[in-house]
C-alpha positions as CSV (number, residue, x, y, z in Angstrom):
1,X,0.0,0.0,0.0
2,X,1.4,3.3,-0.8
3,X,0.2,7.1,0.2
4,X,-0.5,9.1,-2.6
5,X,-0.5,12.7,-2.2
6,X,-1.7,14.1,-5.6
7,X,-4.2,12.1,-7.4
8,X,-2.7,13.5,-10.9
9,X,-0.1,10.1,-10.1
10,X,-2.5,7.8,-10.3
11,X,-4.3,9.0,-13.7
12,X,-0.9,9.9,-14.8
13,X,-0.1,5.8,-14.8
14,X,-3.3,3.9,-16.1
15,X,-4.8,4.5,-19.4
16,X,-8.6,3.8,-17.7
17,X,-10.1,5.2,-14.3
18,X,-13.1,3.3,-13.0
19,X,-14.6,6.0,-10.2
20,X,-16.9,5.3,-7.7
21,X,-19.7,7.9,-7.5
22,X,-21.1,9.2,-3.9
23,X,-18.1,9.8,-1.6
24,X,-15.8,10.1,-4.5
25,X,-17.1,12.4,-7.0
26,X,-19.8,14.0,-5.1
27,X,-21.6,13.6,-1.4
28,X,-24.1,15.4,0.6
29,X,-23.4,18.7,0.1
30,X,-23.1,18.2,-3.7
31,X,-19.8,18.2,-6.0
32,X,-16.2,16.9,-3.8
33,X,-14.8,20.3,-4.1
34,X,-12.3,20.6,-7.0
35,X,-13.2,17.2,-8.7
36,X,-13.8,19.2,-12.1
37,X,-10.2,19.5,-12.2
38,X,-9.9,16.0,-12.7
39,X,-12.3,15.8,-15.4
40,X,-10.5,18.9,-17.3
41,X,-6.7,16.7,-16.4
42,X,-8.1,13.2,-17.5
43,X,-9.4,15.0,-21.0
44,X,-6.1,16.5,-21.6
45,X,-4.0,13.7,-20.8
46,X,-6.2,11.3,-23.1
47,X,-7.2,8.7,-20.3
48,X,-10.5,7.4,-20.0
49,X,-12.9,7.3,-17.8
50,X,-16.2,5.5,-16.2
51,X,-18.5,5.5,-13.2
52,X,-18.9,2.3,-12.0
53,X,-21.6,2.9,-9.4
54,X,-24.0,0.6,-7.6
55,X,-26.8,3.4,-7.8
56,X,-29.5,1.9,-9.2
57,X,-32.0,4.4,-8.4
58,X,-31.7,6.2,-11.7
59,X,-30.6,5.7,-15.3
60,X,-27.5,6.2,-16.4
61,X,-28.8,9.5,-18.1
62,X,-30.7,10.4,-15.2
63,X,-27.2,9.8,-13.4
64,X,-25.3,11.9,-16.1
65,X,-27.8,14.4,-15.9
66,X,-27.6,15.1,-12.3
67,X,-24.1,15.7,-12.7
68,X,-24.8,18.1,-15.2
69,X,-26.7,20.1,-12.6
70,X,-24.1,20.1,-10.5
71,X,-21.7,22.1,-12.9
72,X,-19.8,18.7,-14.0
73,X,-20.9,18.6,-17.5
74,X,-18.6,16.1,-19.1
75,X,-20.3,13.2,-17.7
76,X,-22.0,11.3,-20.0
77,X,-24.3,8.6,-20.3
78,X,-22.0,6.3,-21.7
79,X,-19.8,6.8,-19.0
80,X,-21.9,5.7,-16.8
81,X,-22.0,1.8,-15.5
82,X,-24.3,1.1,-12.7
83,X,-25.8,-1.7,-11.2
84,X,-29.3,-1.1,-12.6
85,X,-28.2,-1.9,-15.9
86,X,-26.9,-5.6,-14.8
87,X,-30.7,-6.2,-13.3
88,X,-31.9,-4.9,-16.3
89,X,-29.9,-7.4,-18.2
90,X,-30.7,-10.7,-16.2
91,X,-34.9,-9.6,-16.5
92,X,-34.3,-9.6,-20.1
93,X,-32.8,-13.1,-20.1
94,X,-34.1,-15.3,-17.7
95,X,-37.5,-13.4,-16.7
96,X,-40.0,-13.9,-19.9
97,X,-43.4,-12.4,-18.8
98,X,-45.7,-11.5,-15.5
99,X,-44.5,-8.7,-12.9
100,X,-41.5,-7.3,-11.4
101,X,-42.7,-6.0,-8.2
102,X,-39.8,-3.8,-6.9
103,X,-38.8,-1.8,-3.7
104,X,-37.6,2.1,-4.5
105,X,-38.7,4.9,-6.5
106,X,-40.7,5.3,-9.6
107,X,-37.6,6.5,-11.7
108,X,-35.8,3.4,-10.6
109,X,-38.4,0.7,-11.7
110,X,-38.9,2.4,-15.4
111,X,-35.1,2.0,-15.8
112,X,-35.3,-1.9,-15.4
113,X,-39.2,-2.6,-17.4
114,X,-38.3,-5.3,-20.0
115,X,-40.3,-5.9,-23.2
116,X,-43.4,-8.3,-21.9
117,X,-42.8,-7.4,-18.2
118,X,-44.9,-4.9,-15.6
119,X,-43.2,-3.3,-12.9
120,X,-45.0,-2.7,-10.1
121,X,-44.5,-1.2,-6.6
122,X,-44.5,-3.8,-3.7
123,X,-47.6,-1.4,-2.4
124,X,-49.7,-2.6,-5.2
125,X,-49.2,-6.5,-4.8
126,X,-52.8,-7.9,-4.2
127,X,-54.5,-11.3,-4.0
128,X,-55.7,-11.1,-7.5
129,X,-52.3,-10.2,-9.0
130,X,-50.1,-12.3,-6.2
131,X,-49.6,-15.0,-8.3
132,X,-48.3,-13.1,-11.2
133,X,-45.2,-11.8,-9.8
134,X,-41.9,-13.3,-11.4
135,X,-39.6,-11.6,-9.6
136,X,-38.6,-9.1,-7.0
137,X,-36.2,-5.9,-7.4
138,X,-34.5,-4.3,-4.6
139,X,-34.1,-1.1,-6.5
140,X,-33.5,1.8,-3.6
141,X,-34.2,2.6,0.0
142,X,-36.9,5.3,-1.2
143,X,-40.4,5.0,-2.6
144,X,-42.5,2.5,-0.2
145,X,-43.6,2.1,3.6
146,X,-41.0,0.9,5.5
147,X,-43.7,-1.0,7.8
148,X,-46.4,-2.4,5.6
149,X,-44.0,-2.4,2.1
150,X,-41.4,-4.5,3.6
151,X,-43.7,-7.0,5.4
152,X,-45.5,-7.8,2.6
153,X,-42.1,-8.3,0.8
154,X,-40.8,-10.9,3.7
155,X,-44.4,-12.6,2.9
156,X,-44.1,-12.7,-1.2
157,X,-40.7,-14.6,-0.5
158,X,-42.2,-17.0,1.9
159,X,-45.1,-17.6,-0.6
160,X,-43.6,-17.5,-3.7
161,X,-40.2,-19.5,-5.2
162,X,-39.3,-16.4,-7.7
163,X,-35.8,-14.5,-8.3
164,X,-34.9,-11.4,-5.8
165,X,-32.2,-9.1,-7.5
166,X,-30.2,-6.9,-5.4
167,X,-30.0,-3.9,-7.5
168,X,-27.9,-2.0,-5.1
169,X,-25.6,-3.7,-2.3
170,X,-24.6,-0.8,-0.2
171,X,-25.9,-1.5,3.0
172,X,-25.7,2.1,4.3
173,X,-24.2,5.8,3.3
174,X,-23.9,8.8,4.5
175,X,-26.0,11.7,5.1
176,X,-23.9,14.1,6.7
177,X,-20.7,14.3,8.7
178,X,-22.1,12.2,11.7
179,X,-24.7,10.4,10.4
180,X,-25.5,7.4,7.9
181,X,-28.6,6.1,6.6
182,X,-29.5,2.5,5.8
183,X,-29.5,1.5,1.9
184,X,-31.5,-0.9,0.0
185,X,-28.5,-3.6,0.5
186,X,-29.3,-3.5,4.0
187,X,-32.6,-3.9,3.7
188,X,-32.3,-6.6,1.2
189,X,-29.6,-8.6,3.8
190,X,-32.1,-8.3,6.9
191,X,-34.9,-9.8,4.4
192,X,-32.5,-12.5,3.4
193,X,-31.8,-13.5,6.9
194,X,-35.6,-14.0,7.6
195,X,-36.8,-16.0,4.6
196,X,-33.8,-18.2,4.5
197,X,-33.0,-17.6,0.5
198,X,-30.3,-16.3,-1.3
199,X,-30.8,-13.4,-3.5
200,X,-29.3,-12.5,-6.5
201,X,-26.8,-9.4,-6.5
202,X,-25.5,-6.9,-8.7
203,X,-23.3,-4.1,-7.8
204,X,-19.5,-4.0,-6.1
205,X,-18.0,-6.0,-4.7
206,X,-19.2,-8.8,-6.7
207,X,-17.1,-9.1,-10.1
208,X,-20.4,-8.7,-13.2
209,X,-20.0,-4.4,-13.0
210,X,-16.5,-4.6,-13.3
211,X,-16.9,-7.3,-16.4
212,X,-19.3,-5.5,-17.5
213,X,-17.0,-2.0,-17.7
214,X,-14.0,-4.2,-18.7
215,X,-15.9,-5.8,-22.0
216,X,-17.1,-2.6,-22.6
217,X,-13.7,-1.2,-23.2
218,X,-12.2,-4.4,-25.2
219,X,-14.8,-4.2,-27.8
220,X,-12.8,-1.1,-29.3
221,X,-9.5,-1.4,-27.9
222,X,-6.5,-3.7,-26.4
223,X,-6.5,-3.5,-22.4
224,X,-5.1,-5.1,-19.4
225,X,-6.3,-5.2,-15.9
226,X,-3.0,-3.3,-15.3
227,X,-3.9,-0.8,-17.4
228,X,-7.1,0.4,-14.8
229,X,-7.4,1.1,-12.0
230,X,-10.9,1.5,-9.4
231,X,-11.0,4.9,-6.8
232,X,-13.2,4.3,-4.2
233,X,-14.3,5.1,-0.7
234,X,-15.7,1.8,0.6
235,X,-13.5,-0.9,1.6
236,X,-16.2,-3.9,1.5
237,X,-17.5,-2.9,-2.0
238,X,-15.3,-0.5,-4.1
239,X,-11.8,-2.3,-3.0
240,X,-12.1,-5.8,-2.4
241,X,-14.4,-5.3,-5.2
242,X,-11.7,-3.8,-7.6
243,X,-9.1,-6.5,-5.8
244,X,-10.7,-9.4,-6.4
245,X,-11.0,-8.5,-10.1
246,X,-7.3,-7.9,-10.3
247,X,-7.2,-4.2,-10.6
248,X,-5.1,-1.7,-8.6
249,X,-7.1,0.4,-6.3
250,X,-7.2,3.7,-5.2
251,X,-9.0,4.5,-1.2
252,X,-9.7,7.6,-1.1
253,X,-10.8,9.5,2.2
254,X,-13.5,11.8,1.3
255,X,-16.6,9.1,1.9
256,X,-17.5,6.4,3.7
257,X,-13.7,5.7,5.6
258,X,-12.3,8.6,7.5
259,X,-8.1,9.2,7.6
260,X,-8.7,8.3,11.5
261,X,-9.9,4.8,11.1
262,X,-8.5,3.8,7.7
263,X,-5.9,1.7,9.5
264,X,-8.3,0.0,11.8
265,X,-10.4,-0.9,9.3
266,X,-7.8,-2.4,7.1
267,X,-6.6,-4.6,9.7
268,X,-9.6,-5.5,10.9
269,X,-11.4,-6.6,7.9
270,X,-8.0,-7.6,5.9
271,X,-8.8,-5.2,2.4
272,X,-5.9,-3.2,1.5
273,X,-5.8,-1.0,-1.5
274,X,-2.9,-0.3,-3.5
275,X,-2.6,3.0,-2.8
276,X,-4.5,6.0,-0.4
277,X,-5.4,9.4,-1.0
278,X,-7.1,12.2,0.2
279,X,-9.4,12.7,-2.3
280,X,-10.0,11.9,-6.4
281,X,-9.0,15.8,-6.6
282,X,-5.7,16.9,-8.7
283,X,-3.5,18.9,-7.5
């Protein structure tokens, strides 16, 4: 592991940064201060870029577009890999007709409808439509009753032997400096426990996004794994992710893991990046 004091280095020796998205780019109060720099260096220096998020809240446009209102323009669509678009991709092959019912927001369940399926909110599940539901989407923490949506969830997978897809795996983020507020991986994970199944799971740390980004790439050019390299702020998704898929990886220390227990949470959980950093910010 090696500190890294200007995040120009890094960019300076890969051809492709993967970025994670809140705590790297942006967080709670909007923009990381002075990430547009980076943008502006990665454009004149030629290297690519992606964000290879587990937000699956929103489209990738929707995504791109939020950066846009930000002030960060040069985000684009295209540039944007997110979990939602994995889900997406299994409905389309292995789910042939019925309903997705889904927990999270309207935006989020219009980004995953497949030709010949209905998305509908977990609120809407009644006895007349029960037995029509194919599968299950964990989409986002937003959008239904904690209470009465999530009961009725635990009760579908008791009932029913369908798929649950775990759009998003982030069990929690942050709100503000102190505080941190449960995600839908979380939920999904208590929901597990109960029913006793496994669900299915897109999203860091597990290794389909970064296929998915690293496919993406080779279908118009030659790359390596040592050629990229993954920033993040989470050692449980965006590192051991980005490890176990044999890149080099960047912590940085503007999200979820604070310069002050960086080291304890290194040795307690065993994930070491290749390098750390302040921040995704040049210099």
């Amino acid at each position: 592991m090696k500190r890294i004091d200007d995040f120009r280095e890094i960019i300076d020796n890969y051809e492709v940064v993967f970025f994670d998205a809140f705590g790297v780019l942006k967080n709670y109060g909007g923009l990381v201060p002075g990430i547009e720099r980076t943008f502006d260096y990665l454009e004149e220096s030629g290297k690519e870029y992606y964000i290879v998020t587990n937000d699956a809240s929103r489209s990738p446009t929707q995504l791109a577009e939020s950066y846009h209102k930000k002030g960060l323009n040069i985000i684009t669509a295209d540039r944007v890999i997110s979990s939602g678009m994995l889900t997406k991709e299994f409905l389309d092959l292995k789910v042939d007709d019925g309903i997705v019912a889904y927990l999270g927001t309207e935006d989020s369940a219009h980004y995953i409808e497949s030709e010949g399926l209905h998305t509908l909110p977990v609120s809407a599940i009644t006895a007349e439509n029960f037995d029509k539901v194919n599968a299950l989407v964990f989409l986002d923490d937003e959008g239904f009753d904690w209470c009465n949506d999530l009961n009725k969830t635990v009760n579908l997978l008791r009932r029913r032997t369908i798929p649950a897809i775990v759009a998003n795996t982030d069990f929690a983020y942050p709100v503000n400096v102190n505080e941190i507020a449960i995600a839908v991986g979380g939920i999904a994970a208590m929901i597990e426990a109960i029913v006793g199944k496994k669900f299915i799971r897109f999203g860091k740390p597990d290794s389909q996004m970064f296929m998915f980004a690293y496919d993406l790439i080779r279908e118009y050019r030659p790359i390596s794994k040592k050629e990229i390299v993954m920033v993040g702020d989470t050692l449980q998704t965006d590192i051991l992710g980005g490890n176990k898929f044999g890149l080099d990886t960047v912590l940085v220390l503007s999200g979820n893991t604070l310069a002050a227990d960086a080291q304890n949470r290194m040795t307690s959980t065993g994930i070491v990046p290749t390098y750390i950093c302040d921040s995704a910010v040049v210099k």
